[in-house]
C-alpha positions as CSV (number, residue, x, y, z in Angstrom):
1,X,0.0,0.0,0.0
2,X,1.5,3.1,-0.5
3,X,0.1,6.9,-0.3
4,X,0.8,9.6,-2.2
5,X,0.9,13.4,-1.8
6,X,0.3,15.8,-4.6
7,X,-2.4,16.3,-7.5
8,X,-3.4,13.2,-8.7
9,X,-2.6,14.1,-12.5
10,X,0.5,14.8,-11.8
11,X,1.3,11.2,-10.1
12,X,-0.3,9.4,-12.6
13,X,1.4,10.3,-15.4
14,X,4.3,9.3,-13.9
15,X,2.8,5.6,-12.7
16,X,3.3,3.1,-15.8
17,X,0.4,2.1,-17.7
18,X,-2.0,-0.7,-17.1
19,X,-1.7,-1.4,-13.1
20,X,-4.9,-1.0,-11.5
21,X,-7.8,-3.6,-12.0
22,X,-10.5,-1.2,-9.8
23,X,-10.0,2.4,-9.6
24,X,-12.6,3.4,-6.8
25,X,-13.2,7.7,-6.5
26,X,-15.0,10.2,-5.7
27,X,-14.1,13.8,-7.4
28,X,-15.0,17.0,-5.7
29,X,-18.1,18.5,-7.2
30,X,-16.9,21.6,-7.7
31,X,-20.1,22.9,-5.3
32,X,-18.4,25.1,-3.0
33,X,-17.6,22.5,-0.5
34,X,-14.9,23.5,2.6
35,X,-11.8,21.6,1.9
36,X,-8.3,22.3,3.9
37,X,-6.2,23.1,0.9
38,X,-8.1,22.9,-2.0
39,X,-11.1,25.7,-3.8
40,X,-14.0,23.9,-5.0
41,X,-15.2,26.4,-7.3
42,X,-13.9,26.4,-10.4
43,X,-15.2,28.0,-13.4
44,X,-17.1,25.2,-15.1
45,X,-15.0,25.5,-18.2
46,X,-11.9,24.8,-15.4
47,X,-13.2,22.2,-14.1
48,X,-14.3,20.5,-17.2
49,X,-11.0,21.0,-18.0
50,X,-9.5,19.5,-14.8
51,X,-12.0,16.2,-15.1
52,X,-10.9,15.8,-18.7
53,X,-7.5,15.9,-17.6
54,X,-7.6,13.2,-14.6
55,X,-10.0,10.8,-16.4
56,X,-8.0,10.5,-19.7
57,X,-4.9,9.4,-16.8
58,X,-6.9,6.9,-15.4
59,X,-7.6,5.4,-18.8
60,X,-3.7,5.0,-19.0
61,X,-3.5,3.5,-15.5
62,X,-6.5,1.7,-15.6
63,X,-5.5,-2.6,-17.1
64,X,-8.2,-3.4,-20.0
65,X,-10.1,-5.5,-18.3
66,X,-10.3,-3.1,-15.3
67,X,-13.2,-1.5,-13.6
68,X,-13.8,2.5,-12.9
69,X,-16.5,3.3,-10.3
70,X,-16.8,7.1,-10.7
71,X,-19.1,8.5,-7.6
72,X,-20.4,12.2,-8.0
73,X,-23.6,14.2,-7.2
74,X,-26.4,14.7,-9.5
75,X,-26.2,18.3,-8.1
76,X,-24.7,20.4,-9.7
77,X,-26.3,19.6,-12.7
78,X,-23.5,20.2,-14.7
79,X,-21.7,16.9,-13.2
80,X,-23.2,14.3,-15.2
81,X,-22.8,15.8,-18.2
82,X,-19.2,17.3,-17.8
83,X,-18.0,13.6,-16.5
84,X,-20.0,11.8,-19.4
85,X,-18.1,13.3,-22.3
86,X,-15.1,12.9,-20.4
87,X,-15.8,9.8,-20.1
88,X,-16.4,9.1,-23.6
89,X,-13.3,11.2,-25.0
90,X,-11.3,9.5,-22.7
91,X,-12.2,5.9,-24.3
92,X,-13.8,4.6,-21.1
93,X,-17.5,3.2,-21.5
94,X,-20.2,3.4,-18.9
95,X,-20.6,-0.2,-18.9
96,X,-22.9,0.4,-15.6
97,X,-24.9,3.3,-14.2
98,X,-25.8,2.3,-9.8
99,X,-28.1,5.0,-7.9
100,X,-26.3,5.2,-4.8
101,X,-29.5,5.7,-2.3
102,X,-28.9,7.6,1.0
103,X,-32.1,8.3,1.9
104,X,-35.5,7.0,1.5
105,X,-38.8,7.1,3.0
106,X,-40.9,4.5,2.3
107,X,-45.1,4.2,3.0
108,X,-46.4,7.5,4.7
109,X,-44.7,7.2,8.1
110,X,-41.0,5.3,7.9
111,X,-37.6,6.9,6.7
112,X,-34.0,5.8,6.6
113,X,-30.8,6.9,6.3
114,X,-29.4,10.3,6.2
115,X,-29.8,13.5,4.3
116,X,-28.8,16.8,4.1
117,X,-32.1,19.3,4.1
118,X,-32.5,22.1,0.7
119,X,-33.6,24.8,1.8
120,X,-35.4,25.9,-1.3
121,X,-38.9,26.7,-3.0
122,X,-37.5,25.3,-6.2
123,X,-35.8,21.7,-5.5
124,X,-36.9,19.1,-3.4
125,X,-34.3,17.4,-1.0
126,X,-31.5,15.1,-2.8
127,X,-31.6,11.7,-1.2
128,X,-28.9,9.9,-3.7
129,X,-25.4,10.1,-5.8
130,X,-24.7,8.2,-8.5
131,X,-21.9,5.8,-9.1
132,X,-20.1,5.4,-12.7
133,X,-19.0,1.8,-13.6
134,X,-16.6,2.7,-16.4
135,X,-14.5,-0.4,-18.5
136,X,-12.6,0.1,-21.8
137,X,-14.8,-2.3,-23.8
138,X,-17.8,-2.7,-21.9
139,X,-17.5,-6.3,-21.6
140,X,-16.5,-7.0,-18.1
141,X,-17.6,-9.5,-16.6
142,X,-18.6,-8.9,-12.7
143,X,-19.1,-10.9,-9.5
144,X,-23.3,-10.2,-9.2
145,X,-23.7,-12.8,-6.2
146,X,-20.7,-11.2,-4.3
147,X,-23.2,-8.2,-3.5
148,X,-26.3,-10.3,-4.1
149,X,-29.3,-10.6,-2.1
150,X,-31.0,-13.4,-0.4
151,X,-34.5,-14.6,-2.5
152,X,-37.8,-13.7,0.1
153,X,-39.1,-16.6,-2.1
154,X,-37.6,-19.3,-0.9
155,X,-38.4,-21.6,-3.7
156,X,-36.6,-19.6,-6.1
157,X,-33.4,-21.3,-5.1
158,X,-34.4,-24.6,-7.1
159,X,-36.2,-22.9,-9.5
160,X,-32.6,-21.4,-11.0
161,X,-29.7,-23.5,-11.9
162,X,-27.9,-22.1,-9.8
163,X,-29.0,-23.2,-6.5
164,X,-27.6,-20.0,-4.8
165,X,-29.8,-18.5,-2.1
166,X,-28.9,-15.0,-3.8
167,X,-30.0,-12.4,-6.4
168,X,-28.5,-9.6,-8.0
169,X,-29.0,-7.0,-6.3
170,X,-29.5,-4.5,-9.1
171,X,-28.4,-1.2,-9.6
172,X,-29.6,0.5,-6.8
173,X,-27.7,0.5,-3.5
174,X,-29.0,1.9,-0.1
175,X,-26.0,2.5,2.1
176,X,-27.1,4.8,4.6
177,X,-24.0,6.1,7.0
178,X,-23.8,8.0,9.8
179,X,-22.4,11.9,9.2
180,X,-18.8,11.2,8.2
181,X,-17.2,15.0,9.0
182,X,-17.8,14.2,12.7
183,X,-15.4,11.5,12.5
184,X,-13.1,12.7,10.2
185,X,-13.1,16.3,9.6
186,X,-12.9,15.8,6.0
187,X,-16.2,17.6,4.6
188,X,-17.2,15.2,1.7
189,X,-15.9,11.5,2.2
190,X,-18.5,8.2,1.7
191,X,-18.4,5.2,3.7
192,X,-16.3,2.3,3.1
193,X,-18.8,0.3,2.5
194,X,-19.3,1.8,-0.8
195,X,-15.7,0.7,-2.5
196,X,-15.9,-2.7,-0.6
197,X,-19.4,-3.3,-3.3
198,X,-17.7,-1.8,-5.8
199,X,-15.1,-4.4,-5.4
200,X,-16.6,-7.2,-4.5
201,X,-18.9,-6.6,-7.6
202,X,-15.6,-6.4,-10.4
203,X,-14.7,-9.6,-8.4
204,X,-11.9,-9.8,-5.9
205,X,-10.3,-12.9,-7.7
206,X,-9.3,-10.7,-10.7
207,X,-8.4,-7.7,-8.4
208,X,-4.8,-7.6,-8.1
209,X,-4.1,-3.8,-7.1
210,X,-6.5,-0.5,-6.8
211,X,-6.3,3.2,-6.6
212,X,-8.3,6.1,-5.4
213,X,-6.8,9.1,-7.0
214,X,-9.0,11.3,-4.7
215,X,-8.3,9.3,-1.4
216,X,-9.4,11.5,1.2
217,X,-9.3,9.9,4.3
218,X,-8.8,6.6,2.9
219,X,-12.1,5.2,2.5
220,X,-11.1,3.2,-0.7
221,X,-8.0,2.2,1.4
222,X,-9.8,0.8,4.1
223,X,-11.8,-1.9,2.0
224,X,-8.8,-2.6,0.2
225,X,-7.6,-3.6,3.3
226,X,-10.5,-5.7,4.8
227,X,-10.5,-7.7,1.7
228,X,-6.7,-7.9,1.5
229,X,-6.3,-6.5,-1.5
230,X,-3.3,-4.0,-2.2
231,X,-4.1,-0.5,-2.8
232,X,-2.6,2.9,-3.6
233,X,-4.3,6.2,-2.8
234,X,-3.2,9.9,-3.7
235,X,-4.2,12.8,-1.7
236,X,-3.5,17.0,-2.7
237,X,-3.8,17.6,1.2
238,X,-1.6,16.1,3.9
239,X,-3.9,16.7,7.0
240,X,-6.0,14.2,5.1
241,X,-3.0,11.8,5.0
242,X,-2.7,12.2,8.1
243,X,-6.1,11.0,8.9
244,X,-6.1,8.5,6.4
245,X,-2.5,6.9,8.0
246,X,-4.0,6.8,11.0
């Protein structure tokens, strides 16, 4: 495992091509948000720029049969499109779109998870992210059961070949978490949990080495670990690293 400190463009161009089999990130969103070190508001035609410029390196780094899971808001509303056609000039196809659910109320009367309030006539609140699943040929095969779900329908299990009690679990994941800054002091990081799914699903035999290029506090580093899989992170801010180390 190592770390390292600096933009992530920068370090990449220097890695040799081909090395990761899961790349695992989440970009700031260019929203405003507080970081140490770093100004998340760009001009758009910046940051377009700047998210041109770090996919087309993980394309290099990235081995061919290798998985991208891209996380980002749908707010601002110029995300999705900005990191689509990045994606696209880069090479990288969107082999997978998952709607990352953090909050959801269900009937009249029961809610779940956590969500941060808009206060606004105009929007209502914003209860998931989205998460990228990005190959170079669209032809990856994945580990579905590895993240599957147990059949309610117990007779479903001999009613498919397979005999597993598990089905896919489909492309929408609720992983609610507790506030993260509280723990961390890092404004914008996701819960583990969500790279651990993101790498059990590409499959852990076939994962040989991963990198988040936008560490944090080493979210992506920590599921590497559980699942003893070797992982790099880079970080532009080294009170991060810090947290992460530790």
């Amino acid at each position: 495992m190592s770390i390292f400190v600096g933009n992530c463009v920068d370090k990449m161009k220097d890695m040799n091509s081909f090395i990761y089999d899961v790349i695992v990130t989440s970009p700031p969103y260019n929203n405003g948000t507080k970081y140490d070190n770093y100004a998340d508001s760009l001009s758009w035609s910046s940051y377009e720029k700047f998210a041109n410029s770090w996919v087309e390196q993980v394309y290099k780094v990235l081995t061919p049969k290798g998985s991208l899971f891209l996380n980002i808001g749908v707010k601002p509303a110029q995300l999705q499109s900005i990191y689509l056609k990045a994606l696209c000039s880069s090479g990288l196809i969107v082999q997978n779109t998952i709607v990352w659910v953090k909050h959801i109320s269900v009937a009249e009367d029961k809610s779940f998870g956590h969500f941060k309030p808009v206060n606004s006539n105009r929007y209502i609140n914003n209860c998931f992210e989205l998460i990228y699943h990005c190959t170079i040929d669209g032809d990856v095969p994945l580990d579905r059961l590895a993240i599957g779900v147990e059949y309610a329908d117990k007779s479903n299990i001999s009613r498919w070949s397979t005999g597993n009690d598990k089905r896919c679990r489909g492309n929408v994941w609720f992983v609610p978490y507790k506030t993260i800054r509280s723990k961390s002091n890092h404004p914008a990081g996701f819960p583990s949990r969500i790279p651990e799914m993101c790498i059990l699903l590409h499959g852990v035999e076939r994962c040989k080495r991963i990198l988040d290029p936008f560490m944090g506090v080493g979210s992506t580093l920590r599921a590497a670990k559980k699942l003893n899989i070797d992982c790099d992170g880079i970080e532009l801010s080294p009170s991060y690293v810090g947290l992460a180390e530790a």
